[in-house]
Backbone as XML, in Angstrom:
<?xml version="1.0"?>
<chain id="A" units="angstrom">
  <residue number="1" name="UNK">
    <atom name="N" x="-0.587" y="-6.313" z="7.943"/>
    <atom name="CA" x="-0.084" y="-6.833" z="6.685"/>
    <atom name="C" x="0.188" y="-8.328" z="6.842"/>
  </residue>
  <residue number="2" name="UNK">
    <atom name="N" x="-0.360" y="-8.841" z="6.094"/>
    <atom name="CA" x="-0.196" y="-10.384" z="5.948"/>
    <atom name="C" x="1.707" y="-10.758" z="5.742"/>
  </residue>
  <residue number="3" name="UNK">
    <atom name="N" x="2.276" y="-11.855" z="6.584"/>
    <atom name="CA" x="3.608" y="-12.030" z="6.494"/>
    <atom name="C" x="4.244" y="-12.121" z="5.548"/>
  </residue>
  <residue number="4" name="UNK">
    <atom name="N" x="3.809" y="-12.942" z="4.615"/>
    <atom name="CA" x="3.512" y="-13.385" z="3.374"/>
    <atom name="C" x="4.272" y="-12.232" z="2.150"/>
  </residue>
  <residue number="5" name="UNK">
    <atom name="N" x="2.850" y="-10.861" z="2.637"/>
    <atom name="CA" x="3.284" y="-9.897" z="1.761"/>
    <atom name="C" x="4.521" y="-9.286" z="2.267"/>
  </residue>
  <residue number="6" name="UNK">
    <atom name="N" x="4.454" y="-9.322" z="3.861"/>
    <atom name="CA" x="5.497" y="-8.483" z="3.785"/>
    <atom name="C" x="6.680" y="-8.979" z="3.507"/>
  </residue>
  <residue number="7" name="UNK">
    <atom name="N" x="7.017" y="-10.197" z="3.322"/>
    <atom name="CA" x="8.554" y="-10.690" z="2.903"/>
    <atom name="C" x="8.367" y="-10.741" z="1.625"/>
  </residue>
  <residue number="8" name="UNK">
    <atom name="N" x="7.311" y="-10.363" z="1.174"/>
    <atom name="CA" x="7.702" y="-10.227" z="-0.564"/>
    <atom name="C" x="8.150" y="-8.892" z="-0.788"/>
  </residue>
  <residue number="9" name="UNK">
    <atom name="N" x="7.700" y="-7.933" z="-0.089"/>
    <atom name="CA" x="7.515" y="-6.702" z="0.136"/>
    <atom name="C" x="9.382" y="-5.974" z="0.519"/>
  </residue>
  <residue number="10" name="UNK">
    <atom name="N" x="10.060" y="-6.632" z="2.166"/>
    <atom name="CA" x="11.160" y="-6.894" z="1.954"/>
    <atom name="C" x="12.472" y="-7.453" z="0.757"/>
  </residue>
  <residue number="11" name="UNK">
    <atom name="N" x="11.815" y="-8.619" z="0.389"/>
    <atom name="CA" x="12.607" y="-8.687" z="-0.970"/>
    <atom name="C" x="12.553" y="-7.949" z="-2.005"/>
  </residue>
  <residue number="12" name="UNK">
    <atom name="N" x="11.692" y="-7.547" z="-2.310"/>
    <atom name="CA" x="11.388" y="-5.781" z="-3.233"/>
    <atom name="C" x="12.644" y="-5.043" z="-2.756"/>
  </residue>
  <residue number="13" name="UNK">
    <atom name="N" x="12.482" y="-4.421" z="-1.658"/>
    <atom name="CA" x="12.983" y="-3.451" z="-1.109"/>
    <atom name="C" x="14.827" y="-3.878" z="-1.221"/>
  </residue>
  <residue number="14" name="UNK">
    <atom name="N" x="15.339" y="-4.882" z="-0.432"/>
    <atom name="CA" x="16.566" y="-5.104" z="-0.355"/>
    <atom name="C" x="17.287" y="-5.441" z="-2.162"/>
  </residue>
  <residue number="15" name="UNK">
    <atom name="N" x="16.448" y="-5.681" z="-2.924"/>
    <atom name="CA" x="16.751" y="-6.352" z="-4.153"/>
    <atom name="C" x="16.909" y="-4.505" z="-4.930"/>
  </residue>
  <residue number="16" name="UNK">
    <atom name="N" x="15.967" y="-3.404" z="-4.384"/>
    <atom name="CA" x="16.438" y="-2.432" z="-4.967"/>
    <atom name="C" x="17.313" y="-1.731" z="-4.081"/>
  </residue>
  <residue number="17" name="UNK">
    <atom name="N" x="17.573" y="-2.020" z="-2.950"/>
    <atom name="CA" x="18.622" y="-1.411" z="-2.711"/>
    <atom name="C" x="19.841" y="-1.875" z="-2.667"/>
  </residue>
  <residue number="18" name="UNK">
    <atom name="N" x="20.257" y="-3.306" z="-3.230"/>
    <atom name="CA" x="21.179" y="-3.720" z="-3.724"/>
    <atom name="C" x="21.557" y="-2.919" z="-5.557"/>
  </residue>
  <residue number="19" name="UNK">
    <atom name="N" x="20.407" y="-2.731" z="-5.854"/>
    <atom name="CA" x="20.779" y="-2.032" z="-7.003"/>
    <atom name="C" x="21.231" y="-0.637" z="-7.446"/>
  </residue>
  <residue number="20" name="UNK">
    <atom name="N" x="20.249" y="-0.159" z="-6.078"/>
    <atom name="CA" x="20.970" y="1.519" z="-5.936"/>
    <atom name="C" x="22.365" y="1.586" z="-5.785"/>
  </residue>
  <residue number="21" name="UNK">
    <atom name="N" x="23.041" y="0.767" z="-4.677"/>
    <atom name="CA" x="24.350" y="0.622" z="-4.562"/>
    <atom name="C" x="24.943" y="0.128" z="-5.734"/>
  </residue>
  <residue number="22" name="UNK">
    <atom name="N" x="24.449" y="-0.420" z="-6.226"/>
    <atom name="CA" x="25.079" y="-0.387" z="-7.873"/>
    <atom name="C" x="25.163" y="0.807" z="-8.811"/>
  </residue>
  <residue number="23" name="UNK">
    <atom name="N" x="24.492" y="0.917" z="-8.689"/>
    <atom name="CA" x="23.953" y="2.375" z="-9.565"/>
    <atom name="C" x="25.428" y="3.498" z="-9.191"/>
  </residue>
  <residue number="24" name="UNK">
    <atom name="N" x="25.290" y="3.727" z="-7.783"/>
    <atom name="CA" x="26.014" y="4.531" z="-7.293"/>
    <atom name="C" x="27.337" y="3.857" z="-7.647"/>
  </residue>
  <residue number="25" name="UNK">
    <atom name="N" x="27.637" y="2.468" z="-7.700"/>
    <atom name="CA" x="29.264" y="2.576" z="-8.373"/>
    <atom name="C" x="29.193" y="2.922" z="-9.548"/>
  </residue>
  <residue number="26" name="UNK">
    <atom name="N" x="28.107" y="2.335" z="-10.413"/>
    <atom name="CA" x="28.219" y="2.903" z="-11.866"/>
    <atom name="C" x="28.776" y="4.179" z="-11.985"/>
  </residue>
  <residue number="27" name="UNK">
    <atom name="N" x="28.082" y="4.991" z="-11.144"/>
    <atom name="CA" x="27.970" y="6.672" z="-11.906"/>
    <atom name="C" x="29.886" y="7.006" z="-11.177"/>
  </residue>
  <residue number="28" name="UNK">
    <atom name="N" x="29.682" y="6.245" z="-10.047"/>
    <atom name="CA" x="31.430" y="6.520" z="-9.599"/>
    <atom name="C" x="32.320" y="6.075" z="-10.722"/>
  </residue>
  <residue number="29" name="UNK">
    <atom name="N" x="32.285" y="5.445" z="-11.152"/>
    <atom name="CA" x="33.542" y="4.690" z="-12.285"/>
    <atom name="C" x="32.776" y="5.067" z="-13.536"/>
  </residue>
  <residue number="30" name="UNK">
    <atom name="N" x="32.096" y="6.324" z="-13.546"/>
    <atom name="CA" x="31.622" y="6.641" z="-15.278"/>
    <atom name="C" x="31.326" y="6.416" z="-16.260"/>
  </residue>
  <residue number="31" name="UNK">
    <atom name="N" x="30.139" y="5.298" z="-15.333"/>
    <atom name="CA" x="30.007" y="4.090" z="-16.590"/>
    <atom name="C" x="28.908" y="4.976" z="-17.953"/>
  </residue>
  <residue number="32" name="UNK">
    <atom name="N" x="28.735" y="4.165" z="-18.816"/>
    <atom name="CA" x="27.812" y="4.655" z="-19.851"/>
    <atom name="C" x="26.405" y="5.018" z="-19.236"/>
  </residue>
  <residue number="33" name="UNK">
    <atom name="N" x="25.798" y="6.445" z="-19.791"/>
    <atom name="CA" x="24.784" y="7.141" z="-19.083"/>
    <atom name="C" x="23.244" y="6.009" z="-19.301"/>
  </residue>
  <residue number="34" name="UNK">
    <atom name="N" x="23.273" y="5.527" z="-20.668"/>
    <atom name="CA" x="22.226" y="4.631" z="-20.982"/>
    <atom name="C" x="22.199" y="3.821" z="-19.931"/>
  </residue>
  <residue number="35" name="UNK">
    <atom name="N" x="23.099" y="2.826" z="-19.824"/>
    <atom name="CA" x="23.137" y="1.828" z="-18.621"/>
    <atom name="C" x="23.091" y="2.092" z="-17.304"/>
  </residue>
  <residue number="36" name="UNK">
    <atom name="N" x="23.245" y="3.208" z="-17.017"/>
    <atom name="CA" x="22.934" y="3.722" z="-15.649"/>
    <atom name="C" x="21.163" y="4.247" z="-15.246"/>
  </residue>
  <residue number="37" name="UNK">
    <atom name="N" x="21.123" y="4.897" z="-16.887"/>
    <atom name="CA" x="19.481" y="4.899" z="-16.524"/>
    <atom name="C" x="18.703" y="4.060" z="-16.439"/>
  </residue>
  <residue number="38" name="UNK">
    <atom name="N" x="19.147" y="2.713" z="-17.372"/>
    <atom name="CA" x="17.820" y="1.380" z="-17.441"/>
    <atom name="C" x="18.084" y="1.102" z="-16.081"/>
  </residue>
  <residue number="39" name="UNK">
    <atom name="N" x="19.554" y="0.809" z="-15.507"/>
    <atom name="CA" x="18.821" y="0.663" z="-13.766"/>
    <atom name="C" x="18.418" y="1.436" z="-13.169"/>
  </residue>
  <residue number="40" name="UNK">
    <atom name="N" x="18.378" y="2.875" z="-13.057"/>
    <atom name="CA" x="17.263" y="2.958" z="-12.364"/>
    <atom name="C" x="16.081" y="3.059" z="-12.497"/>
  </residue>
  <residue number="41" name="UNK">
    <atom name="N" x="15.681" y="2.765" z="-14.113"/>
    <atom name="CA" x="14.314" y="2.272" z="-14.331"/>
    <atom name="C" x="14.183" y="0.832" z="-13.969"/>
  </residue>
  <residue number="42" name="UNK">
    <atom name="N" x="15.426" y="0.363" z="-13.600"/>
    <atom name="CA" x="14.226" y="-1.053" z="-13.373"/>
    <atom name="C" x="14.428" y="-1.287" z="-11.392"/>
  </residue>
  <residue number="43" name="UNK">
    <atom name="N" x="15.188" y="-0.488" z="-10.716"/>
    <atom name="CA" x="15.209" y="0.124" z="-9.422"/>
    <atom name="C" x="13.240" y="0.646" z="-9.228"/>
  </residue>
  <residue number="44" name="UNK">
    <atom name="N" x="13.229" y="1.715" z="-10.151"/>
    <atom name="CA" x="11.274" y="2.328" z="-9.698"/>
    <atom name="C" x="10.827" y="1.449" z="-10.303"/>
  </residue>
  <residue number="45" name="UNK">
    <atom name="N" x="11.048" y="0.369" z="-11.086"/>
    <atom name="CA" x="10.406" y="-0.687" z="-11.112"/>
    <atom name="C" x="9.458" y="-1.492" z="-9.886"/>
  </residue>
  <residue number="46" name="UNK">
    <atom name="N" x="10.158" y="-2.212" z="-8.744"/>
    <atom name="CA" x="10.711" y="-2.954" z="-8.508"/>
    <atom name="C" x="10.292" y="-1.608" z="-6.903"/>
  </residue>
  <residue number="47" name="UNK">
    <atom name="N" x="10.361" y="-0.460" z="-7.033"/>
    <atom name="CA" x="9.797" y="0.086" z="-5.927"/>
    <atom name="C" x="8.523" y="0.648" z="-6.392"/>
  </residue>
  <residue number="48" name="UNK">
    <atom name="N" x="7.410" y="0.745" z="-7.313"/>
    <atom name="CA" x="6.543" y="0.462" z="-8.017"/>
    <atom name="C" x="5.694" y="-0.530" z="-7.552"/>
  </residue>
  <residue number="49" name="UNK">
    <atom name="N" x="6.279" y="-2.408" z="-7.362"/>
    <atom name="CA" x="5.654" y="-3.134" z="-6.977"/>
    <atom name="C" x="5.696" y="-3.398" z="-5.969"/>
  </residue>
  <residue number="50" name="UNK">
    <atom name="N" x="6.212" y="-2.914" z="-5.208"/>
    <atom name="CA" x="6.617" y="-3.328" z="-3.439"/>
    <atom name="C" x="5.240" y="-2.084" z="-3.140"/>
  </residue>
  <residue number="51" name="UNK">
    <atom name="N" x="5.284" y="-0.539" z="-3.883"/>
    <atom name="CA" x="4.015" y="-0.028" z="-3.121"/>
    <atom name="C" x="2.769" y="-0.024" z="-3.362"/>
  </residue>
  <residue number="52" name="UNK">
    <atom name="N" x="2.800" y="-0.579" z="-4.595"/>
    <atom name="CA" x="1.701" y="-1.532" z="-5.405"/>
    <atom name="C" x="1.238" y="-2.596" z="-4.241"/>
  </residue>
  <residue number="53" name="UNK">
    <atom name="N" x="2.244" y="-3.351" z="-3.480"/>
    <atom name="CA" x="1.425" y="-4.698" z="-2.704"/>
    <atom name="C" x="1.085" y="-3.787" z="-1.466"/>
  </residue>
  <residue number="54" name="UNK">
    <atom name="N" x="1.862" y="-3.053" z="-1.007"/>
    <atom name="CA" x="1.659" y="-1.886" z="0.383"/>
    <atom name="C" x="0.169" y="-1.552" z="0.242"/>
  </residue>
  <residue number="55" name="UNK">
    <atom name="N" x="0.113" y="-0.800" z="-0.896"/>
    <atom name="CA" x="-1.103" y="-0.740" z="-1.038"/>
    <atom name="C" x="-2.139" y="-1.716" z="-1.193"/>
  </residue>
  <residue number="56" name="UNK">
    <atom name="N" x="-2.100" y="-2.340" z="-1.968"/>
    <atom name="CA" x="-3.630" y="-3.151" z="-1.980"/>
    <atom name="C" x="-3.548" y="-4.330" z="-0.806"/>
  </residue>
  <residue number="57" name="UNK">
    <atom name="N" x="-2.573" y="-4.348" z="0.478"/>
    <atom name="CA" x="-2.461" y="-4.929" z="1.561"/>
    <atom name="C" x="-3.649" y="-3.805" z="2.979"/>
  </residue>
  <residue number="58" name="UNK">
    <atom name="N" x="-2.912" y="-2.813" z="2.262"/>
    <atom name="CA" x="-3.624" y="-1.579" z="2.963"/>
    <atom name="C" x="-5.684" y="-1.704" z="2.998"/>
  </residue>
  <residue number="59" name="UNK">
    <atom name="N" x="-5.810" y="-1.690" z="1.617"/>
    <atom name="CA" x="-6.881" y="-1.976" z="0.859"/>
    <atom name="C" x="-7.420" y="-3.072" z="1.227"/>
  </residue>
  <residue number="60" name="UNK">
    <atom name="N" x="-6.803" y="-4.353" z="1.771"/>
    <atom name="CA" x="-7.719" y="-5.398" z="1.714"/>
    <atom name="C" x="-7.984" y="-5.135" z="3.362"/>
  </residue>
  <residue number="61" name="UNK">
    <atom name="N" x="-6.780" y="-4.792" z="3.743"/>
    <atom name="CA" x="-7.077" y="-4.817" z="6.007"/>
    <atom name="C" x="-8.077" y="-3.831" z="6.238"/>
  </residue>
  <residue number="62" name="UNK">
    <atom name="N" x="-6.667" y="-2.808" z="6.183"/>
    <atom name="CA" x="-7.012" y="-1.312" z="7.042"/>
    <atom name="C" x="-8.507" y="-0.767" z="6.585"/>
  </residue>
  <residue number="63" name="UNK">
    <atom name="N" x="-8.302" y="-0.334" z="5.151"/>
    <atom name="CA" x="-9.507" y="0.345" z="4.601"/>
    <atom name="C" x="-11.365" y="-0.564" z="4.718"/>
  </residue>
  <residue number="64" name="UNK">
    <atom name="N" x="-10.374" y="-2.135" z="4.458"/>
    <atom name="CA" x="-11.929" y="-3.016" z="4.722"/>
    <atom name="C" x="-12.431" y="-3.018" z="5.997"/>
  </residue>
  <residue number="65" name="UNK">
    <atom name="N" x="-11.991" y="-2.885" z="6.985"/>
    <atom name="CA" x="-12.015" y="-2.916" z="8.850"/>
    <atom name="C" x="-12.612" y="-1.205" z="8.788"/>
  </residue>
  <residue number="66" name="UNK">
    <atom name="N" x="-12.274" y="-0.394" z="8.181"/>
    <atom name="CA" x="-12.847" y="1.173" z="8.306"/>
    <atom name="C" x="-14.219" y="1.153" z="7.695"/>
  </residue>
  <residue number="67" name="UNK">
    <atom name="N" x="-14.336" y="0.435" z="6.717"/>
    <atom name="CA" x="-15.576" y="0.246" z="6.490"/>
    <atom name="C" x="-16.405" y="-0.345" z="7.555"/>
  </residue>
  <residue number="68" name="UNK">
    <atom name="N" x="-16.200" y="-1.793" z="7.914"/>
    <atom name="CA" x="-16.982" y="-1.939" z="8.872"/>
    <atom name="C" x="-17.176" y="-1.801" z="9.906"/>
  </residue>
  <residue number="69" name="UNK">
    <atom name="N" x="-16.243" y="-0.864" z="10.379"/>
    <atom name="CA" x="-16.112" y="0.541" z="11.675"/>
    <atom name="C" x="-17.300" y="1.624" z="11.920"/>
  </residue>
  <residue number="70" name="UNK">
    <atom name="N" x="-17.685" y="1.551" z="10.118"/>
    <atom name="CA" x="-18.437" y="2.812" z="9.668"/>
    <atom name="C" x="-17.662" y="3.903" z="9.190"/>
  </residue>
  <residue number="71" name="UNK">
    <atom name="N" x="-16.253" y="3.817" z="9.523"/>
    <atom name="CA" x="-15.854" y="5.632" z="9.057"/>
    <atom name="C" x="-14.144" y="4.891" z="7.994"/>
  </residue>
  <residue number="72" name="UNK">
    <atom name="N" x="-15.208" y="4.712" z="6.730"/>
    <atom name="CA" x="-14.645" y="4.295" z="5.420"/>
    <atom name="C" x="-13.957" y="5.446" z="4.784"/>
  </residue>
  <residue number="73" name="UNK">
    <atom name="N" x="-14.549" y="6.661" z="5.099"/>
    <atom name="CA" x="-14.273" y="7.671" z="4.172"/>
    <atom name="C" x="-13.499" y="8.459" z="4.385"/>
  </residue>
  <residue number="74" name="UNK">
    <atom name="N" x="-12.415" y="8.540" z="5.260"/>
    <atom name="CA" x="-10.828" y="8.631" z="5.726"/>
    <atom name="C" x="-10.315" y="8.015" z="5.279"/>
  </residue>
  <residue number="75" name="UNK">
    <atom name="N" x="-10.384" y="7.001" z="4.876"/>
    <atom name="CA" x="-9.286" y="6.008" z="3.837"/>
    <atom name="C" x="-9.522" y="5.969" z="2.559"/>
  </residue>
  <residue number="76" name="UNK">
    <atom name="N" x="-10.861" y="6.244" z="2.344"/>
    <atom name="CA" x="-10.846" y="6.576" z="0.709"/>
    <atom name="C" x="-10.136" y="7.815" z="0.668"/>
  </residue>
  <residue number="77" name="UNK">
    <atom name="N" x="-10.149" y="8.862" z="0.995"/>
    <atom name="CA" x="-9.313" y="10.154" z="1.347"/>
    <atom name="C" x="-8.257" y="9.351" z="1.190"/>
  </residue>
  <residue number="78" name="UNK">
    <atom name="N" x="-7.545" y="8.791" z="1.932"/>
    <atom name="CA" x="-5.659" y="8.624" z="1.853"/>
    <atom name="C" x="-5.435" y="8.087" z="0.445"/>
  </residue>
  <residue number="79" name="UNK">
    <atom name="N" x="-6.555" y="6.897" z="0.246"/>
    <atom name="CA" x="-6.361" y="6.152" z="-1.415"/>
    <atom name="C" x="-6.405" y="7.451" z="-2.524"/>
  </residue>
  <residue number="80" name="UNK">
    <atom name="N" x="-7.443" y="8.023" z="-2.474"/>
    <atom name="CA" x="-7.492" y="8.815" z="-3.650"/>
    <atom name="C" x="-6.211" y="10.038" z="-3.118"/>
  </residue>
  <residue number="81" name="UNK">
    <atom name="N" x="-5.844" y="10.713" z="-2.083"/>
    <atom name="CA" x="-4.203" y="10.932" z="-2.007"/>
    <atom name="C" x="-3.461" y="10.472" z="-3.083"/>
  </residue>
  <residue number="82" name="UNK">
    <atom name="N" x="-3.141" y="9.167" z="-2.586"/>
    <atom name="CA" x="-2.318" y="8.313" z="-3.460"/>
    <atom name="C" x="-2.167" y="8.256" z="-4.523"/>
  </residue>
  <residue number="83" name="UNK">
    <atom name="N" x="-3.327" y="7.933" z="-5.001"/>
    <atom name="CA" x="-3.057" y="7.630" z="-6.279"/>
    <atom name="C" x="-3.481" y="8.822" z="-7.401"/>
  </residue>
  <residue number="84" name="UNK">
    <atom name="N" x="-3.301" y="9.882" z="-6.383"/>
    <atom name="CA" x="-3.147" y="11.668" z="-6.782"/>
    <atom name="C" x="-1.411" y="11.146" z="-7.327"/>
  </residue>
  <residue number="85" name="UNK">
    <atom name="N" x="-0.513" y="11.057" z="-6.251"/>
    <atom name="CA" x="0.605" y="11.265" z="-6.732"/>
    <atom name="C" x="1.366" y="10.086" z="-7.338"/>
  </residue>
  <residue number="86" name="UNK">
    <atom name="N" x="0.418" y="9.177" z="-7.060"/>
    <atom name="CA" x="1.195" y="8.040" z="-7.995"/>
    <atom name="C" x="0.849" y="8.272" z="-9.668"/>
  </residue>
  <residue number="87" name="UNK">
    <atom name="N" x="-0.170" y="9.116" z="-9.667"/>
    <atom name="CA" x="-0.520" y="9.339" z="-11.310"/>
    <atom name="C" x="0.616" y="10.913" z="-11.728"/>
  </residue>
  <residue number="88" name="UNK">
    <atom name="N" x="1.367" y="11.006" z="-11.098"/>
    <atom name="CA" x="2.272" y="12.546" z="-11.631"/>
    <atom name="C" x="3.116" y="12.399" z="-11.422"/>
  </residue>
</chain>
C-alpha cells in the first residue's frame, strides 16, 4: 500500500473511531434517537471510504502483480467476494 494511502486510510479510521466514542456517549446520556443515527451514518460513511481506498490500493498492487505472475484469477475471486458483500 502506497504511504500516502495509508495515512489517508488511518485518518479514516481514527476520525471514525473518534465518532463511535461519541456515539456511545450519546446513547449513554439518551440523547435524541435521530441524532444518534445520522452519526452512525456518517461513521459507515467514512468506513465506506477508508475500504473503498483498501480496496482499489489492493487493485492497483496486489491484484496487478497477480496478473503479471500469471495467476490473476485468485484475486478476481477475492474482488468479486467483495463486492458480493459490499452490495448486501
Amino acid at each position: 500500500m502506497v504511504k500516502n494511502d495509508s495515512k489517508q486510510i488511518l485518518n479514516l479510521l481514527k476520525t471514525s473511531k473518534g465518532q463511535i466514542e461519541g456515539i456511545i456517549k450519546m446513547v449513554e446520556d439518551e440523547r435524541y434517537c435521530v441524532d444518534i443515527s445520522k452519526q452512525i451514518l456518517a461513521v459507515q460513511a467514512l468506513l465506506k471510504k477508508a475500504n473503498l481506498k483498501i480496496i482499489d490500493g489492493h487493485i492497483k498492487s496486489c491484484v496487478k502483480r497477480a496478473f503479471e505472475e500469471g495467476h490473476g484469477d485468485e484475486k478476481i475471486d477475492e474482488i468479486i467476494e467483495i463486492i458480493d458483500k459490499y452490495a448486501k
